[in-house]
C-alpha positions as CSV (number, residue, x, y, z in Angstrom):
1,X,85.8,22.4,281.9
2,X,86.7,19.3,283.4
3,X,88.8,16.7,281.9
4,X,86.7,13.0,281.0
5,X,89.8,11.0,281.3
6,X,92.5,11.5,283.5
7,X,96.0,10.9,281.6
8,X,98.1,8.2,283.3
9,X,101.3,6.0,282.1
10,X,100.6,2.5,283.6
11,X,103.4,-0.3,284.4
12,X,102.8,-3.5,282.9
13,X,106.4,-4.5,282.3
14,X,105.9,-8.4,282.9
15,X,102.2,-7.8,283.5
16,X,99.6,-10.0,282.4
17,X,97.3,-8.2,280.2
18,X,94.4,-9.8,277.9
19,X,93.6,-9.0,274.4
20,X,90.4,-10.5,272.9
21,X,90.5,-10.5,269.2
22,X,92.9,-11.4,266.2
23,X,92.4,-8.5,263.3
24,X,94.3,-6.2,262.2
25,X,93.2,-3.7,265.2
26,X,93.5,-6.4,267.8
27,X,97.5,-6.7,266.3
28,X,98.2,-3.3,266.7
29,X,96.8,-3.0,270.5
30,X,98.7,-6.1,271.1
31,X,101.9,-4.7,269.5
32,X,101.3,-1.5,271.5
33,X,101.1,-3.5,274.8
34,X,104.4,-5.9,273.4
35,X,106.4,-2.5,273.6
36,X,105.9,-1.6,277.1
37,X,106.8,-5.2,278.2
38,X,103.3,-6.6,279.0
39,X,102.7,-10.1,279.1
40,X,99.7,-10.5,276.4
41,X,97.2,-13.2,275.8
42,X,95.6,-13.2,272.8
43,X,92.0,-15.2,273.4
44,X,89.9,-15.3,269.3
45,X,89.3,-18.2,266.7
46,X,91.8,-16.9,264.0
47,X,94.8,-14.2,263.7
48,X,95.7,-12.0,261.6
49,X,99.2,-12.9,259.8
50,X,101.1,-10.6,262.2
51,X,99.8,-12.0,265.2
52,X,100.1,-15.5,263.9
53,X,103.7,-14.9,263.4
54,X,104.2,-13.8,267.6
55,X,102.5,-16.4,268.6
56,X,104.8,-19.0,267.1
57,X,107.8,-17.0,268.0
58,X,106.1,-16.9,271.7
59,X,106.3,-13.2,271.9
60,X,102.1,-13.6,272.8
61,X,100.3,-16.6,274.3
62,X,97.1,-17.7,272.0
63,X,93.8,-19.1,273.2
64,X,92.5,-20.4,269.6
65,X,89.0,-20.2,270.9
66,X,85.9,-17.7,271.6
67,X,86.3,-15.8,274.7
68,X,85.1,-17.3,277.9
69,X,84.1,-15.4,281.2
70,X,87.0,-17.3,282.9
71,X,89.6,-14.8,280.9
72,X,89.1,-12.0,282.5
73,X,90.5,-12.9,286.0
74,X,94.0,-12.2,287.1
75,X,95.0,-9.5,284.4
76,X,96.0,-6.0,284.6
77,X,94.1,-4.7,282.0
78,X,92.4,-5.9,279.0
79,X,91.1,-4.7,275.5
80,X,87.9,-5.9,273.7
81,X,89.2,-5.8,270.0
82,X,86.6,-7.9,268.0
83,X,84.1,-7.1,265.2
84,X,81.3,-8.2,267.3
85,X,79.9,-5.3,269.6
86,X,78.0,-7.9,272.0
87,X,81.0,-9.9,272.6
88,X,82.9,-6.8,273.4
89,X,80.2,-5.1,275.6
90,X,80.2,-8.6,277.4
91,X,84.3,-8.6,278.0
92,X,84.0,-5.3,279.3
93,X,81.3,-5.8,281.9
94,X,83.1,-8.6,283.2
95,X,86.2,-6.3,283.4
96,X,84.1,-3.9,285.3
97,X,83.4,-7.0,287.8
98,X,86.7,-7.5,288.6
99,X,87.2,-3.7,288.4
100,X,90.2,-4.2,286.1
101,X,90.2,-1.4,283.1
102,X,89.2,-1.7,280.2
103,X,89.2,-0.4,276.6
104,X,86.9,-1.5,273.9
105,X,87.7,-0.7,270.4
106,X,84.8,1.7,268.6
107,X,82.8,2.3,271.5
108,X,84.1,4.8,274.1
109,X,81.1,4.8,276.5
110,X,82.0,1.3,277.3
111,X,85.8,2.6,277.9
112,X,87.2,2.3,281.5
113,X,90.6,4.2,280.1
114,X,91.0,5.2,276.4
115,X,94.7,4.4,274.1
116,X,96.1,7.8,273.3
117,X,97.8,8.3,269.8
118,X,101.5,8.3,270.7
119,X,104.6,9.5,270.1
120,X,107.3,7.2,271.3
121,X,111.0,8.2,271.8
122,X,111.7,6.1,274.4
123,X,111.9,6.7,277.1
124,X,110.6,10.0,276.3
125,X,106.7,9.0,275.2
126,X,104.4,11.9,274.2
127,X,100.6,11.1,274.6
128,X,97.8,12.5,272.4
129,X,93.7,12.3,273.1
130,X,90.7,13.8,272.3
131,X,88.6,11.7,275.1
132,X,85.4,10.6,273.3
133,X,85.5,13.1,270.5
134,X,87.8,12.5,267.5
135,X,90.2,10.2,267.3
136,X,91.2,10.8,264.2
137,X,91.8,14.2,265.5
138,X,94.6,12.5,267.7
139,X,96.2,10.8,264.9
140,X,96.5,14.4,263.2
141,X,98.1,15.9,266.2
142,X,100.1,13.2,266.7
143,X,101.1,13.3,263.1
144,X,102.3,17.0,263.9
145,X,104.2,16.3,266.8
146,X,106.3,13.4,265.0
147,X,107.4,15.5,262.5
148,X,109.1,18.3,265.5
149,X,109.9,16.1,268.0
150,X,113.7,14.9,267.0
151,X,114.7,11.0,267.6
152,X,117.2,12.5,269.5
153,X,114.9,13.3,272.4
154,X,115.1,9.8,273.4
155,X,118.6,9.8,273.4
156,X,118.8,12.9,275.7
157,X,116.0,11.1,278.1
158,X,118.4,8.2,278.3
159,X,121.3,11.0,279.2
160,X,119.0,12.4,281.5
161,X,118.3,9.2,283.8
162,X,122.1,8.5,283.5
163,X,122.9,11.5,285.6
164,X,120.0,12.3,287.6
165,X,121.6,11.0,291.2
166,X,124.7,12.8,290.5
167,X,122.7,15.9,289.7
168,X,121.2,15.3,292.7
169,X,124.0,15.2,294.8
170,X,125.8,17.4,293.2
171,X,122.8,20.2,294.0
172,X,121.0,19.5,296.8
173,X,118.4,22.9,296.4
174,X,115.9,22.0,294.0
175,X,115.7,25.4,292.1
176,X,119.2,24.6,291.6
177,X,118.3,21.6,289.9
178,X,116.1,23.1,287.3
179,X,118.5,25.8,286.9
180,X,120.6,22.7,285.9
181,X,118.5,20.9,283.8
182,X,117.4,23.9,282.0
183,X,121.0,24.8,280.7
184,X,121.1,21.3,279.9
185,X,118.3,20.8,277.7
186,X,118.0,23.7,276.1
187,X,121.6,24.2,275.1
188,X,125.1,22.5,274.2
189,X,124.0,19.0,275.9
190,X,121.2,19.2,274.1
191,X,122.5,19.7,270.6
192,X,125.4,17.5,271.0
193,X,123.2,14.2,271.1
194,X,120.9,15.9,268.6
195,X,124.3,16.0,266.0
196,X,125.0,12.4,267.2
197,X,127.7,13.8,269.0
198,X,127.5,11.4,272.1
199,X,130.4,11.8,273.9
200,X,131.2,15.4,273.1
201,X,127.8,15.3,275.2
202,X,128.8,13.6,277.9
203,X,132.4,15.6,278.2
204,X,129.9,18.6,278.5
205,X,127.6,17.5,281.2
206,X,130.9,16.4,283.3
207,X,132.1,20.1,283.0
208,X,128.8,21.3,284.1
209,X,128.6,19.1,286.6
210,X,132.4,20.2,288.4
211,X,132.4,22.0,291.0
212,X,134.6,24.8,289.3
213,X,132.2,25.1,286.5
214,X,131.1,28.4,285.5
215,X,127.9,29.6,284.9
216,X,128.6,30.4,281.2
217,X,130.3,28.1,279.1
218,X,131.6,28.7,275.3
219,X,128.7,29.3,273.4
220,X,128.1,27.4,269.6
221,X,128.1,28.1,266.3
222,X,124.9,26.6,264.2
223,X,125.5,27.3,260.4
224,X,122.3,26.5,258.9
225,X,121.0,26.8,255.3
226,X,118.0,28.8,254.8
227,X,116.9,27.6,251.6
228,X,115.8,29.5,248.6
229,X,113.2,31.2,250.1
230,X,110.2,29.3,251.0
231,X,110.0,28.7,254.6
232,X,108.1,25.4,254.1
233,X,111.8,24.3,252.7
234,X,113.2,24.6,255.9
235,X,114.4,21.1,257.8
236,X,113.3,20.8,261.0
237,X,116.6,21.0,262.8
238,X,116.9,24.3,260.8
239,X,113.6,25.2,262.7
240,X,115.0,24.3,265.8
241,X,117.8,25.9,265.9
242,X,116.7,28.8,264.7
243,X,114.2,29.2,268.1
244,X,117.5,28.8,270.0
245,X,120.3,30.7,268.8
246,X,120.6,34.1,270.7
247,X,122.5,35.8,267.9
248,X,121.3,35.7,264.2
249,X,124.3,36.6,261.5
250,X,122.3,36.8,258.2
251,X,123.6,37.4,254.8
252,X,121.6,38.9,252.2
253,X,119.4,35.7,250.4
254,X,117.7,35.0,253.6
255,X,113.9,35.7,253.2
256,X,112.4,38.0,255.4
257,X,109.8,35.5,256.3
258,X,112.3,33.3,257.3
259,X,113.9,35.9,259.2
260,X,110.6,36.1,261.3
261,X,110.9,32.7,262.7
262,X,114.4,33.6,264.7
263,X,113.9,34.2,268.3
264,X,111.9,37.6,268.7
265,X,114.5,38.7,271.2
266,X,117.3,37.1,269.4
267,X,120.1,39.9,268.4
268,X,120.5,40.5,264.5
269,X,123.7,40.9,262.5
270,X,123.4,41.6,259.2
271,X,126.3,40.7,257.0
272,X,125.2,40.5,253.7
273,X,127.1,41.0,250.1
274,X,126.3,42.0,247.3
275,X,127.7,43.1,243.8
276,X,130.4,46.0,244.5
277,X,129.3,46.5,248.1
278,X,130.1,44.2,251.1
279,X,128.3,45.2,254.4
280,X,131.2,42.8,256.2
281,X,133.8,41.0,254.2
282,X,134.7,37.4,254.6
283,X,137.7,37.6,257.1
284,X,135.6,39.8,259.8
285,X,132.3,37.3,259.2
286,X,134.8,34.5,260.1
287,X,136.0,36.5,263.1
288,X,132.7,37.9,264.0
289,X,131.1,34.1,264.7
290,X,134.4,33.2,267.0
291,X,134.5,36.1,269.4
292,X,130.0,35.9,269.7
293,X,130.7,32.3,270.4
294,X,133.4,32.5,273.1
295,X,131.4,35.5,275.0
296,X,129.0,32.3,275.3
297,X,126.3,33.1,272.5
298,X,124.5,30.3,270.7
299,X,125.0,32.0,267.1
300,X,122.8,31.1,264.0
301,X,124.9,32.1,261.1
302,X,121.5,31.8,258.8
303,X,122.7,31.1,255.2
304,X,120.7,31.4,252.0
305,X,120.5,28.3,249.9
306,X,122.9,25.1,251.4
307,X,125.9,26.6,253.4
308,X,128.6,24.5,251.1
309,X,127.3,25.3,247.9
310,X,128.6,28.4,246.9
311,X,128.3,29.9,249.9
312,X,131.2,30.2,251.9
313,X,130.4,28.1,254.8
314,X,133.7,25.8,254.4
315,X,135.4,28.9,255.1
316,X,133.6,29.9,258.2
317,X,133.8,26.7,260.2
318,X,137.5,26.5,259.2
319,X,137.9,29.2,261.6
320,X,135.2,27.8,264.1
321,X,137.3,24.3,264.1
322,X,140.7,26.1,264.1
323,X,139.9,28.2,267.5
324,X,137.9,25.5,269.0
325,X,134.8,26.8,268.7
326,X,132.3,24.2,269.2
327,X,130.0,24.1,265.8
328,X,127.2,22.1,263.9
329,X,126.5,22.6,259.8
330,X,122.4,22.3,258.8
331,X,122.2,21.8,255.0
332,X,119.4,23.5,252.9
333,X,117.9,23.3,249.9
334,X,120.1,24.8,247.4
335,X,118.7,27.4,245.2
336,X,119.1,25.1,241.9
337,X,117.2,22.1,243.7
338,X,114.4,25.0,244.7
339,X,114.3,26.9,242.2
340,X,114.2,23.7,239.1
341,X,111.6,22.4,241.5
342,X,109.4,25.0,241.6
343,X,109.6,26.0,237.7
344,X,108.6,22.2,236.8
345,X,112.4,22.1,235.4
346,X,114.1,18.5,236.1
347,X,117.9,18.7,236.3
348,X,118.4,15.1,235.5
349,X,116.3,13.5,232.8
350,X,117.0,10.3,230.8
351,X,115.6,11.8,227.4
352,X,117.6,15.1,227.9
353,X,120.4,15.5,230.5
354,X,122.6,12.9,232.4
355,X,124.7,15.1,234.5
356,X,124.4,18.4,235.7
357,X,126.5,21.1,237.0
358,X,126.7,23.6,239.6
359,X,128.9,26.5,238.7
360,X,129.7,30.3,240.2
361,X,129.2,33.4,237.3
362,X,130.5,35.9,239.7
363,X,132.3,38.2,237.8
364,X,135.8,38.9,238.7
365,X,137.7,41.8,236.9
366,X,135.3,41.7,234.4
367,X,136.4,38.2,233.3
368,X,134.5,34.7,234.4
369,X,137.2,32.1,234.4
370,X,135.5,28.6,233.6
371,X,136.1,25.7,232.1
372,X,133.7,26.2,228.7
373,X,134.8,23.1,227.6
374,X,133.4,21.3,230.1
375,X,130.5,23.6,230.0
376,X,129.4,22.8,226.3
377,X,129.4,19.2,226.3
378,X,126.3,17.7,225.2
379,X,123.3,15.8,227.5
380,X,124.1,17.8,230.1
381,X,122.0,20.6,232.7
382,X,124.9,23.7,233.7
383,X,122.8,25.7,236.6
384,X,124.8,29.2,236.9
385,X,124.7,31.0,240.3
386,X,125.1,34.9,240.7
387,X,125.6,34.6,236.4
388,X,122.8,37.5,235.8
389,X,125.5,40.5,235.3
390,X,127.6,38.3,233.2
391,X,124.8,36.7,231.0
392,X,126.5,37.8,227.9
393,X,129.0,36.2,228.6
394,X,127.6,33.2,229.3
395,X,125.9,32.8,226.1
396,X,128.4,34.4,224.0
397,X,131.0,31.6,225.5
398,X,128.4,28.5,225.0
399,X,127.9,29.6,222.3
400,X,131.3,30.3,220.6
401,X,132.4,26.4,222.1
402,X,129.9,24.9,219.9
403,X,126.4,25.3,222.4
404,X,123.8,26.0,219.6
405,X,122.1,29.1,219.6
406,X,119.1,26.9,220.3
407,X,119.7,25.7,223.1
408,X,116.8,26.2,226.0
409,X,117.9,28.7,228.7
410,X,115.9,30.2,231.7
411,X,116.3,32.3,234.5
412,X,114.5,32.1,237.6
413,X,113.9,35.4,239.7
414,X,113.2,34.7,243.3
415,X,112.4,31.5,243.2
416,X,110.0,29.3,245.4
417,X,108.4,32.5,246.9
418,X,105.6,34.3,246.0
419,X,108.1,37.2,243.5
420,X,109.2,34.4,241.2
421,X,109.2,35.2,237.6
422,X,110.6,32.6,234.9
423,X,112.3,34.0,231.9
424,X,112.7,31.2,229.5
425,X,114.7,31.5,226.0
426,X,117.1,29.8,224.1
427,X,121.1,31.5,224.0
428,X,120.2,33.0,220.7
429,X,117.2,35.5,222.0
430,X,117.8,35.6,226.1
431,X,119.8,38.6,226.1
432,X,117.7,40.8,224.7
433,X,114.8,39.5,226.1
434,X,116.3,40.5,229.8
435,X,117.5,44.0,228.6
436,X,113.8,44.8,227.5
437,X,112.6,43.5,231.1
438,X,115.7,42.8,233.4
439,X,115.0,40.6,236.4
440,X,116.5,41.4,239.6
441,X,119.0,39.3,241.8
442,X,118.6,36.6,243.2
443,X,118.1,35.0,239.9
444,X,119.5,31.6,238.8
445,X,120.4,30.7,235.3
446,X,119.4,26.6,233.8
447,X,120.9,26.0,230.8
448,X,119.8,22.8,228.9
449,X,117.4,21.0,227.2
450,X,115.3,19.8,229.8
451,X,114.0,23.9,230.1
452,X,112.0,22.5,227.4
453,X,110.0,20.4,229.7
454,X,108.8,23.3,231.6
455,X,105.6,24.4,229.9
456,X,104.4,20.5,230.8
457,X,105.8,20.1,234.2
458,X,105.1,23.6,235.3
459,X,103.2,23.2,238.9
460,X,104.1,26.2,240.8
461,X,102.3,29.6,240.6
462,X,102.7,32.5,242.9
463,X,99.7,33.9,243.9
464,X,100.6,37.8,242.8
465,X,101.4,35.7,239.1
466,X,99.7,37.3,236.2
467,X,98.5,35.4,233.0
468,X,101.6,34.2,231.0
469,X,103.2,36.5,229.1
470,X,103.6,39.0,231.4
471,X,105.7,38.5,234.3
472,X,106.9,34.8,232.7
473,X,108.4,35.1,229.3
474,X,108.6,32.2,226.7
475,X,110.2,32.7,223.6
476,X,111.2,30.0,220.9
């Protein structure tokens, strides 16, 4: 199948180029054209406010009249943008005259070259089009594309043209030259002006770019919180990343479908803890990430929840920065954020809570050392993480600094993915309620009395869900 249009960028830096029409679709052809530096006339009656406002700033030149035959000649290109279909027909069979292109708004059979969708991260400019078919179609895809495509691409573009004659000179074989660019783009460079780490950027590029330089460099450490367990959670950078790393260290929160979307080929580590049983502890973790990063690895130390929220990641990049292991943190959805979200739970709310706290329940020696004090003070939401084997505890310590018995309490078993069940309660009746039907870890604990909003606000339901009652347990 052949191709209707062929794709070409055109120069019309300082180029005269003729818009006829003054809506709200003539503004946005004219503020397309104002980007790539064109000189623009804008030949209609009336403008649209935006327009109006270019004109008297003299960023466009307005002909407040109907187009005339005349206006054609001398231009680069022009667009027929008004509501009249005759008038535009007529400005593009003129333009076919003078064989100058032409694109007419609605009406693609009277197109000489069509406007793709773009997405622009100059000087890096990605072009989206469907020919005559859908372009609404190209504003979806384009849609898509803005939300992988970092900002930072445009940054690395302008990086990129900085140093192309040195690259050149400095290899003259052009399968050297990719072999350059390639290490370049898809690694530290790369991720450097992604961080906003400009000049670390540049000190890289001059190291790869000396003649001693070795073909493997110190690797990098990208500590990235997986969320809570929905993949759709995931930032983009996360996403990223997770494509590029060679070496995935995992602990044990990290969903298996997020798992999935690591390199196929990418190494695994597993270093997960759990209650009474570390498959790695702490110390060798820490040591683990340093020595995979200075044989040259790009290492994704995938962390469930957000990294600094309970989860050790301060630790680990105090290592990283101590040995000079080059490093960048992605933050995640934490499981309290997830998990409230996803069992129609607000943290904050003005009727019920005006602060709310994230503490640890892990049990040490039997005894959880908090400050209860703290912990029973009224109009507030205290989230527990890892509290499910001390529970009794919990409530027996709310309860005993004057929490009432009453007070709302849920837990959350695997939340945000399709095995989340909600046990909801008040400190009086939640013990017994979990020794009848014990949920299993993960499972975060929300005490306060904004649980109370969740039979109203409740929006999520897993698809493997049964009726209430069941799986989700509501007791008052």
């Amino acid at each position: 199948m052949t191709m209707e249009f062929l794709p070409i960028f055109q120069d019309v830096r300082d180029k005269p180029c003729l818009v006829v029409g003054g809506g709200v679709t003539a503004a946005r052809k004219v503020g397309s054209l104002l980007r790539a530096g064109a000189a623009v006339t804008v030949v209609a009656p009336d403008l649209d406010d935006s327009l109006r406002d270019r004109a008297a700033a003299g960023a466009v030149r307005h002909l407040a009249r109907r187009f005339e035959s005349g206006d054609i000649e001398g231009n680069r290109l022009v667009i027929a943008a008004t509501d009249d279909r005759g008038v535009n027909r007529r400005v593009a069979e003129l333009a076919r005259e003078y064989d100058i292109p032409v694109n007419v708004i609605d009406d693609p059979d009277a197109c000489t070259f069509l406007l793709p969708s773009i997405v622009d991260r100059s000087p890096v400019v990605v072009a989206i089009s469907t020919g005559k078919a859908s372009p609404v179609l190209a504003r979806l895809l384009r849609t898509r594309l803005e939300s992988i495509i970092p900002a930072g691409y445009g940054r690395l573009g302008e990086l990129c043209a900085r140093y192309r004659d040195r690259v050149k000179e400095r290899f003259s074989a052009l399968p050297d030259r990719r072999r350059f660019w390639d290490r370049v783009l898809e690694g530290a460079v790369a991720e450097r002006i992604f961080a906003g780490q400009f000049a670390e950027a540049e000190a890289v590029i001059e190291r790869e770019l000396a003649h001693d330089a070795l073909e493997s460099d110190m690797g990098e450490v990208y500590l990235v919180g997986a969320g809570p367990g929905d993949p759709d959670l995931l930032t983009f950078r996360a996403l990223r990343l997770m494509q590029q790393a060679d070496v995935v260290v995992y602990d044990r929160l990290v969903a298996e479908p997020i798992l999935e979307m690591t390199r196929r080929d990418a190494r695994r580590i597993y270093v997960g803890k759990q209650r009474n049983h570390h498959a790695m502890r702490q110390e060798e973790i820490n040591r683990l990430l340093a020595d995979l990063a200075k044989d040259g690895h790009r290492v994704l130390r995938l962390k469930g929840g957000d990294p600094f929220i309970f989860g050790r990641g301060g630790e680990e990049i105090d290592t990283l920065a101590a040995e000079g292991v080059p490093f960048q943190v992605v933050p995640g959805i934490t499981a309290a954020a997830g998990c409230a979200s996803y069992t129609g739970i607000p943290l904050t709310h003005r009727d019920y809570a005006q602060s709310v706290t994230f503490v640890t329940g892990h049990l040490k020696d039997g005894t959880m050392n908090l400050n209860w004090g703290a912990l029973a003070q009224p109009s507030q939401t205290v989230v527990f993480y890892m509290g499910l084997a001390g529970l009794p505890i919990i409530v027996d310590q709310l309860i005993s600094h004057g929490v009432s018995p009453q007070m709302p309490i849920a837990l959350i078993q695997q939340g945000t993915t399709h095995l989340q069940r909600v046990y909801s309660g008040t400190l009086e009746t939640i013990v017994d309620l979990v020794e009848a039907d014990p949920p299993q870890p993960p499972t975060l604990i929300i005490v306060g009395e904004v649980v109370k909003l969740r039979e109203k606000l409740s929006w999520f339901r897993p698809p493997d869900e049964p009726q209430l009652g069941a799986t989700t347990r509501l007791v008052s």
